[in-house]
N, C-alpha and C positions, 0 to 999 in steps of 0.2 A: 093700582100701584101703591106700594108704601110707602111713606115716609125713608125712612131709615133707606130702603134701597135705591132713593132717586138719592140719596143725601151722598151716599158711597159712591153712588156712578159719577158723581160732579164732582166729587175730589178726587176720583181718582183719572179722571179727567184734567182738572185743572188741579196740578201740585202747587199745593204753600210752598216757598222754598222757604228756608229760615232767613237768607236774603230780605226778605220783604216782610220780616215781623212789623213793621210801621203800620200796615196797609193792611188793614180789616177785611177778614171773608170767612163766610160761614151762613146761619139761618140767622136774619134777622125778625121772622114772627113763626114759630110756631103755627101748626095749623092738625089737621088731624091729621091721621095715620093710614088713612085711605084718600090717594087724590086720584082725583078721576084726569085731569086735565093739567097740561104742562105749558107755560109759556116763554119764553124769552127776551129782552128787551133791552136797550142800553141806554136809556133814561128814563125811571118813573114817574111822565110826564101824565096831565088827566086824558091825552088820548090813550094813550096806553091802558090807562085804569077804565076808563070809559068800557076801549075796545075789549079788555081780560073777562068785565063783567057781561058783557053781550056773547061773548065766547064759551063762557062758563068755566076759564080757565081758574083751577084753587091753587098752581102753585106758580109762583114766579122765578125766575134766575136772571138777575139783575145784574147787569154790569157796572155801573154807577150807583152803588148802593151803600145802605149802613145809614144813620144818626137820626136825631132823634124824627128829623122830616118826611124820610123815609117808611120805617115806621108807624108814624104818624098814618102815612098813606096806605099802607098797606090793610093796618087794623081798621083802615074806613072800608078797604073792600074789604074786607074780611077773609083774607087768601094766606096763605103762607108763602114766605119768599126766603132764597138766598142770594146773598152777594158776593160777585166773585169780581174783583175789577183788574188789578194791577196784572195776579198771575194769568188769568185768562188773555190779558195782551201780549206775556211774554212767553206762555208756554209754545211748545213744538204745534206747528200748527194754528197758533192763536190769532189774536187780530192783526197785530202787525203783520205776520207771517201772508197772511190773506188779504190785508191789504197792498205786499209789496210785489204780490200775485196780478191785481188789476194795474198795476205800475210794468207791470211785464216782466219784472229784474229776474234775470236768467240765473240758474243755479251756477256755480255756488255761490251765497252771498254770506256777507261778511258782518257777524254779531256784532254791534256795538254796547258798550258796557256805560250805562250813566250813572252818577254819583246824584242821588237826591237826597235830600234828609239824611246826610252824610252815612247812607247806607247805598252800597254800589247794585246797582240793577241793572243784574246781566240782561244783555239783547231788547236793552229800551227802546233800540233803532237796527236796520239793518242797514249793511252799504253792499250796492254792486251797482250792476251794468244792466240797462232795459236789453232787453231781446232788439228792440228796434234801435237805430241812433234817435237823440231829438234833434233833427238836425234846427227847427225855428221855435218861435217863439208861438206861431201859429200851431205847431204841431203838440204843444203843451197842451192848449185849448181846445184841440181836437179831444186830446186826449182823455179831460176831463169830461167832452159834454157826451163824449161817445158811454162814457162810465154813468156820471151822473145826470145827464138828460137835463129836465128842467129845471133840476134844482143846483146848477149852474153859476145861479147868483149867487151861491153860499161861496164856489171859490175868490180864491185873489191868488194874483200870479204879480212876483215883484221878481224882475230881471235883471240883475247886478250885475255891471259891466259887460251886456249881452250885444254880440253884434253876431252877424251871418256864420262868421269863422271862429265863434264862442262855442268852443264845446261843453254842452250842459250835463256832462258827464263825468267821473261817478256820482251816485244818488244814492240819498241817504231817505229812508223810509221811516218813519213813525204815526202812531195814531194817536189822537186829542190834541191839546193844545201843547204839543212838544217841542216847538219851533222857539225856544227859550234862551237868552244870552248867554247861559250857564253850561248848556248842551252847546251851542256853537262854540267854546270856545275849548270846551271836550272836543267836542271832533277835532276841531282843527289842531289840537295839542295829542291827540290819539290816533292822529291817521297821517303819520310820515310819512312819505313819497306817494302818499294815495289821495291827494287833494279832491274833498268832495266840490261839486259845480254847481248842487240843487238838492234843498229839503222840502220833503212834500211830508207833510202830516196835515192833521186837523185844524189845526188853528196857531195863532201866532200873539205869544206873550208882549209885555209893555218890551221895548225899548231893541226887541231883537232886532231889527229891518236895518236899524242903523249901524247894528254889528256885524249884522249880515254885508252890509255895504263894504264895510271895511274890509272884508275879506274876501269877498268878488264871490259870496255865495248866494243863487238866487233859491228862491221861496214861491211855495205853494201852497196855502192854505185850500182845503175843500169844506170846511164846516167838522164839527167833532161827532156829529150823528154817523157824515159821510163816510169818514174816516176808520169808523166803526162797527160799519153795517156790513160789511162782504164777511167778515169774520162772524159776526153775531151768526149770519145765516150759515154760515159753514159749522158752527160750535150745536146749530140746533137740528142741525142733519145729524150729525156724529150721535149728540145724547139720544136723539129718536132711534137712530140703529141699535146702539146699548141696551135702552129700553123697550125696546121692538114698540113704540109708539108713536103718534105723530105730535111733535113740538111745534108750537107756533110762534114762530117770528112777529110780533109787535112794534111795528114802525113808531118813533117819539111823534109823529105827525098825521096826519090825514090822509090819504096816498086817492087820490080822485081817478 
């Protein structure tokens, strides 16, 4: 494969919007012009680099990528990589999309628009309704260990004003650490007569839980790899059919 025609198929896969000029994506190391091997990953973590170099993988598409660490790591394998982070979460399809797939949330669901770095990003979260009710508290923790199996311990589940006849309904879906005071307080001022009942993303910023309280919204945290991975591996089917070749998904951990 080429250089230049894996570079075309990833962007035209994942579009920059001008939205998102803040958030870095592109080739962070050159590498040649003939790659034999393609890999994927959402943190270039040393299993990652460990597993690339046993695989013979030269090229990477990173999802958590860019600066100068990155880099750093990359030119020790000696591979070429691109980063693609922010739009690959929000694009049609992307991780959010695919993570609010294992959430069950039945079509059609409802874009939510976040303000960071005082630049608005479209569909940072989605809202709807699971295919199933959750009617307990128990059926959250089905929910997750049926997904996430042993690595379980990564989530936390915090139930705001939860009782039997609490309905944990609509849900709001994002991935990494989006569970943020600044996003709860968007939702709750962007979704009039649509009061969300439960956020489930990756991970959970300093001081949200107690503004969550305030507003009788519960929380799920499942880890930021978790939160990440059902998309990762759906974005590494997609470019493998583009490129009629086989992509390999790169766990951040050890998978025994």
């Amino acid at each position: 494969m080429k250089l230049d025609e894996i570079v075309e198929t990833v962007e035209k896969l994942v579009p920059q919007s001008a939205e998102l000029e803040f958030d870095r994506i592109g080739i962070i190391q050159p590498t040649s012009t003939d790659i034999q091997s393609i890999g994927v990953c959402v943190n270039l973590t040393d299993c990652v680099m460990q597993e690339a170099k046993r695989l013979g993988v030269d090229f990477l598409v990173i999802h958590h990528g860019h600066g100068d660490e990155i880099k750093q790591q990359v030119q020790q394998l000696g591979i070429g990589a691109y980063g693609a982070h922010l739009a690959l979460d929000t694009m049609p399809g992307g991780l959010i999309d695919s993570f609010a797939k294992v959430v069950n949330l039945r079509e059609p669901v409802q874009p939510l628009t976040f303000v960071y770095k005082g630049i608005a990003v479209k569909k940072g979260a989605v809202l709807g309704f699971p295919d199933l009710h959750l009617p307990s508290a128990g059926y959250l923790i089905d929910l997750m260990a049926h997904y996430f199996g042993s690595r379980l311990g990564q989530s936390r589940i915090v139930l705001n004003g939860y009782n039997e006849n609490f309905n944990l309904t609509p849900v709001v879906v994002a991935t990494g650490p989006a569970i943020r005071t600044e996003f709860l307080e968007q939702i709750n001022q962007n979704s009039p007569g649509l009061h969300p009942r439960l956020f489930i993303a990756g991970g959970v910023k300093n001081g949200a839980e107690q503004y969550a309280r305030k507003l009788g919204i519960s929380l799920i945290s499942v880890g930021d790899f978790e939160s990440h991975y059902p998309g990762i591996q759906r974005f590494a089917t997609i470019l493998g059919k583009e490129l009629q070749t086989n992509v390999v998904v790169i766990p951040d951990y050890k998978i025994r």
